[in-house]
C-alpha positions as a printed NumPy array, in Angstrom:
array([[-23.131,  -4.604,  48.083],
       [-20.447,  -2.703,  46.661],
       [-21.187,  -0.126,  44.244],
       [-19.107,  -1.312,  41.382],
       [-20.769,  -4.48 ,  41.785],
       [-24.016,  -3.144,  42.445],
       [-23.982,  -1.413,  38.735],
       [-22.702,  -4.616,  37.103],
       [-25.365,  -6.75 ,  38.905],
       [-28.136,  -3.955,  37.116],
       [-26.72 ,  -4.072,  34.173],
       [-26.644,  -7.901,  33.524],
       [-30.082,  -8.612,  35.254],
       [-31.735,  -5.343,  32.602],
       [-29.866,  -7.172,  29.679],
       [-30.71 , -11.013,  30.783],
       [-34.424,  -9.487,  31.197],
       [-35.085,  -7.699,  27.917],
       [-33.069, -11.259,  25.989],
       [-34.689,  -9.793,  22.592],
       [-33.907,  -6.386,  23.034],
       [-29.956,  -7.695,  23.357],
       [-29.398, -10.434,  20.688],
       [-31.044,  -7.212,  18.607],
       [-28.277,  -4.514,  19.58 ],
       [-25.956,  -6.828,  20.064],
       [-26.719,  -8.749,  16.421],
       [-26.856,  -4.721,  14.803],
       [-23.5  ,  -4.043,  16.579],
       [-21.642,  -6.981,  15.811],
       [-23.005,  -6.236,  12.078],
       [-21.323,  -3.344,  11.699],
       [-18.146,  -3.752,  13.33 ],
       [-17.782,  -6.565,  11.301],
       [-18.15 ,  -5.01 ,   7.902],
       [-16.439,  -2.2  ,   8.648],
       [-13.308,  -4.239,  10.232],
       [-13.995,  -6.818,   7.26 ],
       [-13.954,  -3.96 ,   4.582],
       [-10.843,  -2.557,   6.79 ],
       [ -8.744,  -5.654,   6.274],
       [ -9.348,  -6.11 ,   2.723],
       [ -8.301,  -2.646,   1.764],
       [ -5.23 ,  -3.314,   4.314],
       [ -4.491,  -6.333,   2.518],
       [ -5.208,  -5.179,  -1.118],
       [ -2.957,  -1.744,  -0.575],
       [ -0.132,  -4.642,  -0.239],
       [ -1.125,  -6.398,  -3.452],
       [ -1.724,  -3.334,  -5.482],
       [  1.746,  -2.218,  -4.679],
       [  2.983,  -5.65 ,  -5.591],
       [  0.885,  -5.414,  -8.87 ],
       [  2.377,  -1.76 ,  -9.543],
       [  5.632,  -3.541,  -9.425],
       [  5.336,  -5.157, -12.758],
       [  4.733,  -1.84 , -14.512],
       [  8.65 ,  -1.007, -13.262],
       [ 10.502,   1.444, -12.267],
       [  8.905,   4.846, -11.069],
       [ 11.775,   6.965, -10.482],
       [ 14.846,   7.577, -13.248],
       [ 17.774,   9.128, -12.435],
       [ 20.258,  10.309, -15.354],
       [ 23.423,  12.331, -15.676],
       [ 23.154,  16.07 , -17.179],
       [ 24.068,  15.999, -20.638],
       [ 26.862,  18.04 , -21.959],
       [ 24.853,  20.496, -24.709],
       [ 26.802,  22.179, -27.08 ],
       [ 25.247,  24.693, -29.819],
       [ 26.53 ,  24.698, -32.895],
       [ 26.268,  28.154, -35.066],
       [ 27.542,  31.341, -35.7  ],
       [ 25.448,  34.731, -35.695],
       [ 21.974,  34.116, -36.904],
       [ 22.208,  30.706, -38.077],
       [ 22.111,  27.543, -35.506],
       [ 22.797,  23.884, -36.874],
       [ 21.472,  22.413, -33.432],
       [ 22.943,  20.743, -30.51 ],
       [ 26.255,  18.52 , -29.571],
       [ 25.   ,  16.233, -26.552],
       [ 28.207,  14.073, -25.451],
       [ 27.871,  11.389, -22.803],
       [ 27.967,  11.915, -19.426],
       [ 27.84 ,   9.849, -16.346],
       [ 27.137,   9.718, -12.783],
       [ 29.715,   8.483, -10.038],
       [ 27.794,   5.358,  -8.702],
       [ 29.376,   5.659,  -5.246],
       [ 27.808,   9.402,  -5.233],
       [ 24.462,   7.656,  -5.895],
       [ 24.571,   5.071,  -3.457],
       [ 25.688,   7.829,  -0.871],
       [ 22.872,   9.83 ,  -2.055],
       [ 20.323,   6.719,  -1.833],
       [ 21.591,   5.978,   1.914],
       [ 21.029,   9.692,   2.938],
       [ 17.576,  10.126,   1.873],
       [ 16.368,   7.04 ,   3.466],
       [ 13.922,   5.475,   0.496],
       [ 12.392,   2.494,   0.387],
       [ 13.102,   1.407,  -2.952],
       [ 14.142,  -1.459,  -4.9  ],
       [ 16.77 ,  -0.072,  -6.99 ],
       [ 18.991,  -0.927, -10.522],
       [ 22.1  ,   0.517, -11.769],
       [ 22.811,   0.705, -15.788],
       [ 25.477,   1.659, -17.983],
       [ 24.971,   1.863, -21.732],
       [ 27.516,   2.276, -24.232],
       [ 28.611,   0.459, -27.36 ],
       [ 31.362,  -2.574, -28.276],
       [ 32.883,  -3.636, -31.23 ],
       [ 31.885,  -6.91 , -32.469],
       [ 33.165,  -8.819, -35.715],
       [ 32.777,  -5.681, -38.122],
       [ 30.288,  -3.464, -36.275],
       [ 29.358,  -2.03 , -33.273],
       [ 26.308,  -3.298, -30.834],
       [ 24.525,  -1.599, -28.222],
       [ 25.472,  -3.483, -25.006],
       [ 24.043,  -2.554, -21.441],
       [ 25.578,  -3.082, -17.767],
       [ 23.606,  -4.785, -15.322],
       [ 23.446,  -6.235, -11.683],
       [ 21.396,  -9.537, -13.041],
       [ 20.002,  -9.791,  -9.366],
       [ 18.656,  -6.209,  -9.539],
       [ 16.974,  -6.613, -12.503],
       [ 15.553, -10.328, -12.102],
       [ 13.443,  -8.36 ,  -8.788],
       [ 12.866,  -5.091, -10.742],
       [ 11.817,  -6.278, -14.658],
       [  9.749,  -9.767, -13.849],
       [  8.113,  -9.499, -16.89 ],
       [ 11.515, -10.321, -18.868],
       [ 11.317, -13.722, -20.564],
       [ 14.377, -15.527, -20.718],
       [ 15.001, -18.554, -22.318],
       [ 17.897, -20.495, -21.141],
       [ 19.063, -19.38 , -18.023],
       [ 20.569, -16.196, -16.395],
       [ 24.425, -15.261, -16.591],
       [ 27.045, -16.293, -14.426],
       [ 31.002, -14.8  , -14.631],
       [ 31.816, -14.326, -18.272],
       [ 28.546, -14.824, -19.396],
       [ 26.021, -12.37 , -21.541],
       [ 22.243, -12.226, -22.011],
       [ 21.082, -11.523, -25.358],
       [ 18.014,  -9.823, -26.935],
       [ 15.604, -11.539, -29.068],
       [ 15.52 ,  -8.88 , -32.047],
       [ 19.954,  -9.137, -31.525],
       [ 20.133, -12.293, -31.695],
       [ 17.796, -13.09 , -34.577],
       [ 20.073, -10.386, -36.145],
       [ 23.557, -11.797, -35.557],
       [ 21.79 , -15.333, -35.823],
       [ 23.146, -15.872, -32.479],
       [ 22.081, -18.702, -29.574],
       [ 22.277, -19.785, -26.153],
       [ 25.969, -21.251, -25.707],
       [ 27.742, -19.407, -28.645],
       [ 30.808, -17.137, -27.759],
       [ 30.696, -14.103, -28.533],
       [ 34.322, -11.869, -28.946],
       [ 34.   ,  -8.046, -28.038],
       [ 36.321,  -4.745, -28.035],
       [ 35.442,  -1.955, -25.99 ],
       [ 37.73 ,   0.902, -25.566],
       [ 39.818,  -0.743, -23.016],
       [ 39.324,  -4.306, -23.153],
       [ 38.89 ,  -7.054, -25.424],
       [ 36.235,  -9.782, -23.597],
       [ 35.445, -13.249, -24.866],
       [ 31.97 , -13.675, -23.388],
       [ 29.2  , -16.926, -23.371],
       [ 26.059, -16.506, -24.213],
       [ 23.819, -17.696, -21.611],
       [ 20.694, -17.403, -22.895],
       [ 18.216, -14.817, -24.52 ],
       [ 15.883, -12.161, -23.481],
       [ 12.191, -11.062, -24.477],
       [ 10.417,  -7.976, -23.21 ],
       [  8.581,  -6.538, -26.065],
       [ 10.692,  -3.088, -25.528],
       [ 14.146,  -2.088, -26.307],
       [ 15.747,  -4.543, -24.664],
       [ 15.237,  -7.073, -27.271],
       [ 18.206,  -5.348, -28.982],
       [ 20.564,  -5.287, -26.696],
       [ 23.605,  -7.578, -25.283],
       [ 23.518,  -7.375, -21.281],
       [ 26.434,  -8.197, -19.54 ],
       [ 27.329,  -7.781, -15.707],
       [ 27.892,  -4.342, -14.865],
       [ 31.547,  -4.216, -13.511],
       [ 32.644,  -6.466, -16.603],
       [ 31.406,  -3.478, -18.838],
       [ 33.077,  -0.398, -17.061],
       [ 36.381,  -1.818, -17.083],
       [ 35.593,  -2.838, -21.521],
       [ 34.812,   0.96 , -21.406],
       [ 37.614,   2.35 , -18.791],
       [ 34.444,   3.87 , -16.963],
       [ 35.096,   1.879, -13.218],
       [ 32.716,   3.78 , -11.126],
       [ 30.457,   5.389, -13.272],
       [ 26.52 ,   5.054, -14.507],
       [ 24.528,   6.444, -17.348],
       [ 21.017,   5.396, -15.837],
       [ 19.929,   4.08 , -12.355],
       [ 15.927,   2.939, -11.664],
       [ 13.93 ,   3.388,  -8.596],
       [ 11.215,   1.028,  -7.211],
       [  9.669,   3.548,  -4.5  ],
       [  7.308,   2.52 ,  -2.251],
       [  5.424,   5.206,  -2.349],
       [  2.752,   7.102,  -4.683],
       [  1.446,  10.85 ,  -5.262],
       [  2.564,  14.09 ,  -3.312],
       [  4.938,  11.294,  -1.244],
       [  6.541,   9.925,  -4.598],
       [  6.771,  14.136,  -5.721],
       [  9.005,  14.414,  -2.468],
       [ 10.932,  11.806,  -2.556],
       [ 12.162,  13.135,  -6.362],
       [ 12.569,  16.287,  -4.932],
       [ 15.012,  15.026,  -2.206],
       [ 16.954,  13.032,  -4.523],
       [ 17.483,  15.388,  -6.384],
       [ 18.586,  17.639,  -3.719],
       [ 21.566,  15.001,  -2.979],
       [ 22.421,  14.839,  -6.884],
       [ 22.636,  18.144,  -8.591],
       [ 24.748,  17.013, -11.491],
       [ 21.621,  14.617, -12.259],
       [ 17.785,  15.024, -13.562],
       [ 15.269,  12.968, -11.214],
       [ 12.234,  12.3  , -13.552],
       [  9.194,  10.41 , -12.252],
       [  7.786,   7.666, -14.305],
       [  3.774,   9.151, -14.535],
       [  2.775,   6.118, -16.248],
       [  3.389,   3.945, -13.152],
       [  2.478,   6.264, -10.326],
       [ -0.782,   7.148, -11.664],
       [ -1.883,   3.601, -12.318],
       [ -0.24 ,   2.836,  -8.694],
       [ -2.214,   6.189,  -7.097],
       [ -5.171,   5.608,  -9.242],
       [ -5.894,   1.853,  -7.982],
       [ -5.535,   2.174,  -4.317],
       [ -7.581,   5.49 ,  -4.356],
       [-10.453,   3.447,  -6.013],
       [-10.589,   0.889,  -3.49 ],
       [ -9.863,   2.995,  -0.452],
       [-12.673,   5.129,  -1.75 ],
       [-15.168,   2.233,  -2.529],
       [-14.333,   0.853,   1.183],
       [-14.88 ,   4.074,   3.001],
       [-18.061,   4.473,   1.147],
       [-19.769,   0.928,   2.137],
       [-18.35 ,   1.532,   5.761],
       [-20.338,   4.545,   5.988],
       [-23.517,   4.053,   4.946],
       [-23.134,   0.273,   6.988],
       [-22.269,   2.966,  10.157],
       [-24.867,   5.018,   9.568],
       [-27.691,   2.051,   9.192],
       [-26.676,   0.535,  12.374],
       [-26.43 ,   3.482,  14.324],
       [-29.932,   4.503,  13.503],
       [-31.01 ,   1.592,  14.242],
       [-28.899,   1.015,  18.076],
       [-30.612,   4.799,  18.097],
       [-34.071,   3.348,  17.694],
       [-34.027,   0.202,  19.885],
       [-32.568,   2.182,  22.572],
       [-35.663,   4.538,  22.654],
       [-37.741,   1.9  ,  22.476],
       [-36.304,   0.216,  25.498],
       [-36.169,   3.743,  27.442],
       [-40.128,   4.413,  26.641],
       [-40.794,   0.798,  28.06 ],
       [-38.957,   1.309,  31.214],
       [-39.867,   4.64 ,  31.919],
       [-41.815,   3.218,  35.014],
       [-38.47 ,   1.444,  36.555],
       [-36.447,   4.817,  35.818],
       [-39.135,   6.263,  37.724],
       [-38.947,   3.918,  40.826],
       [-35.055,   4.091,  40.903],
       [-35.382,   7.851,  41.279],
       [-37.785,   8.07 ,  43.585],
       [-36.067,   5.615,  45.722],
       [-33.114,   8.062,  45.843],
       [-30.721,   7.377,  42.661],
       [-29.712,  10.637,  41.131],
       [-30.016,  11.061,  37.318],
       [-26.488,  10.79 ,  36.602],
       [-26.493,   7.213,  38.677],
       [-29.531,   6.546,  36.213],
       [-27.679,   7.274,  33.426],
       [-24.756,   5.573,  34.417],
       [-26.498,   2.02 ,  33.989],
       [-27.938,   2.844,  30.61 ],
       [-24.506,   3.913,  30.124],
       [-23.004,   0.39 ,  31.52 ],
       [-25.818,  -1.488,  29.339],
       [-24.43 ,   0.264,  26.001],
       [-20.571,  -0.341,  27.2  ],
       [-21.208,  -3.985,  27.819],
       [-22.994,  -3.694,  24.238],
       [-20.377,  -2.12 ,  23.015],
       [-17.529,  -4.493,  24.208],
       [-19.585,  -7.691,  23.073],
       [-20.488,  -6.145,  20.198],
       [-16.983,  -5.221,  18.638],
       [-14.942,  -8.497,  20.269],
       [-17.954, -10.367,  17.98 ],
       [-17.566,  -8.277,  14.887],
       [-13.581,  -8.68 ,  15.069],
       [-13.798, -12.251,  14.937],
       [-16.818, -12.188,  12.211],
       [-15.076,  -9.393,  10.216],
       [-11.765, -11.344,  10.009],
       [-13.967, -14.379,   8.205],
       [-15.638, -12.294,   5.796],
       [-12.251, -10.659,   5.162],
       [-10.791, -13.721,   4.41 ],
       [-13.507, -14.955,   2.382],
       [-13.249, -11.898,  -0.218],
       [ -9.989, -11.532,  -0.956],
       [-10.057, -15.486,  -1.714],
       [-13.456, -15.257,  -3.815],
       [-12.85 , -11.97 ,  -5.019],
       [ -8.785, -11.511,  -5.621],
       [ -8.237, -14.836,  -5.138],
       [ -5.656, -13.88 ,  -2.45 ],
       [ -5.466, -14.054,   1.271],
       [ -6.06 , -11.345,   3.636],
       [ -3.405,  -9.91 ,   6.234],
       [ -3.85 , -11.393,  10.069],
       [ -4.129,  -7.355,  11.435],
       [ -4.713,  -7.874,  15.349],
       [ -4.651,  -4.306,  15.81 ],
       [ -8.15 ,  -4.081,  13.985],
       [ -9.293,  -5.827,  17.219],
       [ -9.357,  -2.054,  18.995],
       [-10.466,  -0.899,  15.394],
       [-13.923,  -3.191,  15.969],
       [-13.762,  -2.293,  19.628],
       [-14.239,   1.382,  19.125],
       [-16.195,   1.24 ,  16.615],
       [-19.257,  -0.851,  18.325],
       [-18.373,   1.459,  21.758],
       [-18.808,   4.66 ,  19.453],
       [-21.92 ,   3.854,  17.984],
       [-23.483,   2.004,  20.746],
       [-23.024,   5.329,  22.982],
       [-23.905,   7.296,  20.217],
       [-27.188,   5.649,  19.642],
       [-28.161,   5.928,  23.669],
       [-27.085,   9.515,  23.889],
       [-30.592,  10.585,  22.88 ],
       [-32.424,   7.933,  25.074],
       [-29.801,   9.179,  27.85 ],
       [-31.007,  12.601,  27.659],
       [-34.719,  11.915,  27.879],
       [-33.59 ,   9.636,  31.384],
       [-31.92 ,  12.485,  32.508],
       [-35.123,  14.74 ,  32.235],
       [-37.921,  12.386,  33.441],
       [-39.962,  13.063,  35.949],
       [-40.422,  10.27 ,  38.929],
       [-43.702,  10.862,  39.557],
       [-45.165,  11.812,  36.208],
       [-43.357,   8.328,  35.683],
       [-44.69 ,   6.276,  38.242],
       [-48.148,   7.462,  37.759],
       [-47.903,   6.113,  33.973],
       [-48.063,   9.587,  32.131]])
């Protein structure tokens, strides 16, 4: 018989024979792989849904032009500071935002101010599809602009005693616009007293084509990673100020490192429970077959050909093991997100090689002991039962 086939034939027949011993291993195997690829998934799957959480919070990166500062004084006395307006060139930003390769949802602003009826509002340039992905939490009743249409804040409107439909006539320093209200905005912050209007509809009112007072930055990213990508922005614009938005990236850091943390804890202590106890069963089965160890060596295997059986009996483990806990890991993993964060979990096929190795590791881990008192036996201390 050929060797290869020899081995396998040994290592089914000593598996098939001791039927306990296997639905044991294999049972404390699968177990483990399981719960670890189970626990795997979920914090796979819940690193997505945090991030999509985080989203709500808004942006985490701000970048805004350098103000022009001038001190006022003369000698020893100093009546504070002139800031004027400045702006940022939004095709330098965008050329800035291609180089450094971020992953980021982003919005572009300009604020300034336009004459209406005998005063002057605050009014705010926008990209309405930018902010519909980047502000969810606005609540708009009525529905969002089209051309020539406006968005107004709650706390503006109540003001000017203005409503969805009304037309609204307004001066900047370049243009006079005639604009429709389209509906109105609540978000419980300063946009409530604001008019929003489309972006390039605003630079031209202001004879200011081309230019930004504020852009916001979804990054996909958190801690040292979100530090770098600031740093590299603001690299690429030195007449800006790239601030990070703590707020957000700590609740964003803070969350995922809680539940990567709780996850690596349970997979350890599951690892270290199962591989004690593949440790114990193993030198169980080696003490009960110390006899047949002792006849294969004294027939002429070698200890390393001994070995290699146990070796092929805690492989085979192995592989049935982890192909088992894959498939029971993915159920569990689907059943917590759904009980637990009423969500469902991502289909990761690459965890397959995660369960795989896994099982393998600790099944050879738990015979290397048993291994090394096969490789010192004695045959005939064996055979004679001592």
């Amino acid at each position: 018989m050929h060797r290869r086939r020899w081995l396998i034939h040994v290592v089914l027949r000593a598996l098939s024979h001791r039927k306990g011993r296997t639905v044991l291993l294999l049972a404390v195997l699968a177990m483990a792989s399981s719960l670890a690829t189970a626990l795997g998934i979920v914090s796979y799957s819940m690193e997505k849904r945090v991030a999509e959480e985080v989203r709500k919070y808004g942006a985490n990166l701000i970048i805004v032009p350098d103000s022009a500062r001038l001190d006022v004084g003369s000698g020893g006395l100093n009546f504070g500071v002139i800031s004027e307006p400045t702006y940022l060139q939004q095709r330098q930003v965008e050329d800035a935002l291609a180089k450094s390769a971020l992953k980021a949802e982003r919005s572009f602003h300009l604020r300034g101010a336009l004459h209406h009826k005998d005063a002057d509002i605050m009014v705010e340039g926008v990209n309405f599809s930018d902010v519909r992905r980047l502000f969810p939490w606005w609540q708009l009743t009525g529905n969002w602009p089209t051309a020539g249409e406006v968005v107004v804040g709650k706390d503006l409107a109540d003001r000017l005693k203005l409503k969805a439909g009304d037309i609204m006539e307004c001066a900047g320093k370049a243009q006079t616009m005639r604009l429709r209200i389209s509906g109105i905005v609540s978000s419980g912050g300063e946009e409530d007293g604001l008019l929003f209007l489309a972006l390039s509809d605003l630079q031209r009112a202001l004879g200011l084509e081309g230019q930004l007072s504020l852009i916001r930055l979804m990054v996909t990213a958190g801690g040292e990673t979100l530090k770098k990508s600031a740093a590299s922005l603001q690299m690429l614009l030195p007449t800006a100020k790239v601030n990070e938005v703590r707020q957000t990236a700590r609740t964003s850091e803070g969350l995922l490192a809680k539940v990567k943390l709780l996850m690596l804890m349970v997979t350890a202590v599951v690892l270290i429970s199962a591989g004690s106890s593949v440790a114990g069963t193993m030198s169980t089965t080696v003490l009960e077959r110390s006899k047949e160890i002792g006849l294969m060596k004294a027939i002429g295997g070698t200890r390393w050909e001994v070995m290699l059986i146990f070796c092929g009996e805690a492989a085979m483990l192995g592989v049935l093991g982890g192909v088992a806990g894959y498939l029971f890991g993915s159920v569990i993993a689907q059943f917590i997100t759904r009980t637990v964060f009423a969500a469902s979990a991502e289909f990761v096929p690459w965890f397959l090689f995660v369960s795989l190795g896994i099982s393998l590791f600790l099944a050879l881990l738990g015979s290397l002991g048993p291994m090394v008192s096969v490789f010192k036996l004695d045959p005939v201390r064996s055979l004679r039962g001592e």
